[in-house]
N, C-alpha and C positions, 0 to 999 in steps of 0.2 A: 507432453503428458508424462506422468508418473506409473509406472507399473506396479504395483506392490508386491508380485507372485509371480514368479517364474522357476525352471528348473536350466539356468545357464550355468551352472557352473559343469566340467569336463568334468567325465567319469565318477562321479559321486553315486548319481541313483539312477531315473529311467529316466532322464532328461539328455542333453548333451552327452555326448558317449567320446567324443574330442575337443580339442583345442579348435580343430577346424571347423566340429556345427557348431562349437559356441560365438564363435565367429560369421558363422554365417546367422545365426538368431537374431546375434547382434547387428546387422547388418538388415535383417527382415524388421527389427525393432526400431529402428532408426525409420526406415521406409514406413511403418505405421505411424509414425509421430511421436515416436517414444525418447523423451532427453533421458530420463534415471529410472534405472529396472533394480528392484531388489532380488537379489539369489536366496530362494529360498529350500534348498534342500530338503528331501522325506528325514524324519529324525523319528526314529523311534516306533517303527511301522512296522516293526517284525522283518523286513529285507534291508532296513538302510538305517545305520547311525552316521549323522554327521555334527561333530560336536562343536559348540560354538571358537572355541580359540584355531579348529583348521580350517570354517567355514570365513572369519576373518581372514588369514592367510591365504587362501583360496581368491578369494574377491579382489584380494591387494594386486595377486599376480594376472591375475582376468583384464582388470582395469588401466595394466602396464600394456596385456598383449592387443586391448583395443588401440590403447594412445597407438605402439607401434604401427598400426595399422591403419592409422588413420582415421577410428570408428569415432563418432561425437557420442560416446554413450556411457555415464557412468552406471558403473555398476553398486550395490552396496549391500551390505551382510542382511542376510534375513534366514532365516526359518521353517521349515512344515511340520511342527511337532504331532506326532500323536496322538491325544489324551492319555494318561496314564497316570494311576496312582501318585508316583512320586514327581509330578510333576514340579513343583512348586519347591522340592528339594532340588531337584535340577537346574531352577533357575540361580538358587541361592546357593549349586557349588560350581558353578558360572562352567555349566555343561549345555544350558538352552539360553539362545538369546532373544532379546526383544528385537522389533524390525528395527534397523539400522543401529544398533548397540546399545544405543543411551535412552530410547525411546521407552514408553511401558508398555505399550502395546505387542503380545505374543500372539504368534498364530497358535490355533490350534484344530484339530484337523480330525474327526469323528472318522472310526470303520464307514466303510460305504453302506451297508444293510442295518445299523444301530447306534444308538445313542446311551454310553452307561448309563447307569442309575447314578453314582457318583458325581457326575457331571457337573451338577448343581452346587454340591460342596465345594467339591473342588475351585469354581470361577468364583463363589463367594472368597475361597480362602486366598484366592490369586488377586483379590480385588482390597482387600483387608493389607495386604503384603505390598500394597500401591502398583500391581498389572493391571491391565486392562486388554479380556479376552477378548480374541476374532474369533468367531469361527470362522471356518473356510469352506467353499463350496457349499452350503446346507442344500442347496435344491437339487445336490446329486445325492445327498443323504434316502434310504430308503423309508426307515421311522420316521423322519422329517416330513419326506412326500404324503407320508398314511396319514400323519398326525404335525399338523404344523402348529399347532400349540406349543409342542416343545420346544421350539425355537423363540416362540412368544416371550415362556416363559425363562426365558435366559437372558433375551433383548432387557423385558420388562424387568431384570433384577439388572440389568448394567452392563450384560454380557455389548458386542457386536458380531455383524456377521460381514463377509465378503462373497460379494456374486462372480460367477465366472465369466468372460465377457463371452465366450462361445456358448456358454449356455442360454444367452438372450440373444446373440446371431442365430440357432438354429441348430448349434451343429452337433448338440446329443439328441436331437429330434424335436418334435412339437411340444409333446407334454413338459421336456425339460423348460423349454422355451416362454410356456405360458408360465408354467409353477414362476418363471423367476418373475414374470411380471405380475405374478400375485403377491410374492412377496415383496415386489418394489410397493405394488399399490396398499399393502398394509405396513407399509415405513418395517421393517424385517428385515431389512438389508443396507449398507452405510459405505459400503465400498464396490469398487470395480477393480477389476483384477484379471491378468490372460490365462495366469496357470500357464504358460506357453510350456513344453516338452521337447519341441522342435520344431521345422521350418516344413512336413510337412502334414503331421497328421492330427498335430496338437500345435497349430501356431500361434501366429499374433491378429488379432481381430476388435484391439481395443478402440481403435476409431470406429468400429465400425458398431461395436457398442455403444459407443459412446453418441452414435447417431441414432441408432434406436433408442435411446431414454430421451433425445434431443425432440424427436419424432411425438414419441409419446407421452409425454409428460413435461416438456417444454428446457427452454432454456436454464430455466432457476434449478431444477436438479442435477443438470450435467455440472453446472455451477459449485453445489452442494458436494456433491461424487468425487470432482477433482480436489477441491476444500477440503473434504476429508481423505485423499490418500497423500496430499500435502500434508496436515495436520498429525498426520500416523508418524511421520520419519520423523516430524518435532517435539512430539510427544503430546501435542493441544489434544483439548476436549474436541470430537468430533460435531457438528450438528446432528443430527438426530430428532425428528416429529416423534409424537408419543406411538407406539409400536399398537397395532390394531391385528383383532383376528381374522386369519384368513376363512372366508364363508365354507363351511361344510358342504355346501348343495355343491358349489365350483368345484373343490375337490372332488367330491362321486363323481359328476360330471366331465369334468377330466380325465379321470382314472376307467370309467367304467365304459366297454364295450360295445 
């Protein structure tokens, strides 16, 4: 399996805090089924800058300290940017990168309680410049939850989104759980992904996602899901069904007491 999101790299942000849990991540990543995990660092979140030329050097030394050790697990450059104004000038004074360097595909990663207004321009103007946005996590988004239109309407102009795989395991609660599987069932979502933070409170659970879409929606989407986070590190067009809205009654329903 592929991972596309993780926080493995040593002391950078709240991920890995040494040499020895990224090693042992590595090592939990392996036990899940994981062959190539991309490092993707918080960039531009108000606590954490990490700029794309020492997040390259970071991964080079990461992927030396596994060989030594024996890990089967490559590692390779990725990203958590923040949304922000200059985004797009960041990519172009090569201070953000795309997942695995040469790819177009950027993360991008919304406050947890909002969604700018900007937003909208911005993936147009990231999409016009030949990127192709992620979003990340949307079903832990709060404005997302109230209103999944918004998400709609970013899919439907070209945007993508990435699911968390603990969020359809269970493990931010029920509502997170179901939210993701409305957003699977309205095509809202194109990737899987661990967000792993560490080995015990934020781990690895992507097989075990990857059996819950297996479960519910059959074998042709887990098919589709691996497809596309292959696809991401080469830079292909993902697949993607035309993006539908998620029903209003569900959400009250969901949401309400």
């Amino acid at each position: 399996m592929i991972d596309l999101h993780s926080h493995i790299l040593p002391g950078v942000d709240d991920g890995a805090q040494t040499v020895e849990e990224s090693i042992q991540m590595a090592r939990a990543a392996v036990a899940d089924g994981i062959k190539t995990i991309v490092a993707t660092p918080h960039h531009k979140n108000g606590a954490y800058d990490n700029y794309k030329h020492n997040i390259a050097i970071q991964t080079a030394e990461l992927n030396r300290t596994f060989q030594e050790h024996g890990i089967d697990l490559e590692v390779l450059p990725g990203q958590e940017t923040r949304i922000y104004g200059e985004f797009l000038e960041g990519l172009e004074a090569d201070e953000i990168l795309p997942i695995n360097l040469k790819s177009s595909y950027v993360f991008v990663e919304f406050p947890s309680g909002s969604v700018p207004r900007y937003a909208s321009k911005l993936f147009f103007d990231l999409q016009v410049a030949g990127y192709q946005p992620v979003i990340v996590h949307p079903e832990r988004n709060k404005a997302i939850i109230e209103n999944p239109d918004l998400l709609y309407s970013f899919v439907k102009k070209g945007a993508y989104a990435q699911l968390t795989a603990g969020s359809l395991c269970g493990h931010f609660g029920k509502k997170i759980k179901k939210f993701s599987e409305q957003l699977l069932d309205a095509n809202l979502v194109h990737l899987l992904a661990s967000d792993a933070h560490n080995t015990k409170t934020r781990g690895f659970c992507l097989s075990e996602a990857y059996h819950e879409v297996r479960k519910k929606y059959g074998e042709e989407m887990v098919y589709i899901l691996s497809e596309n986070a292959q696809d991401v590190l080469t830079g292909r067009v993902l697949q993607a069904d035309p993006p539908e809205h998620v029903k209003k009654s569900k959400i009250l329903g969901l949401f309400s007491r």
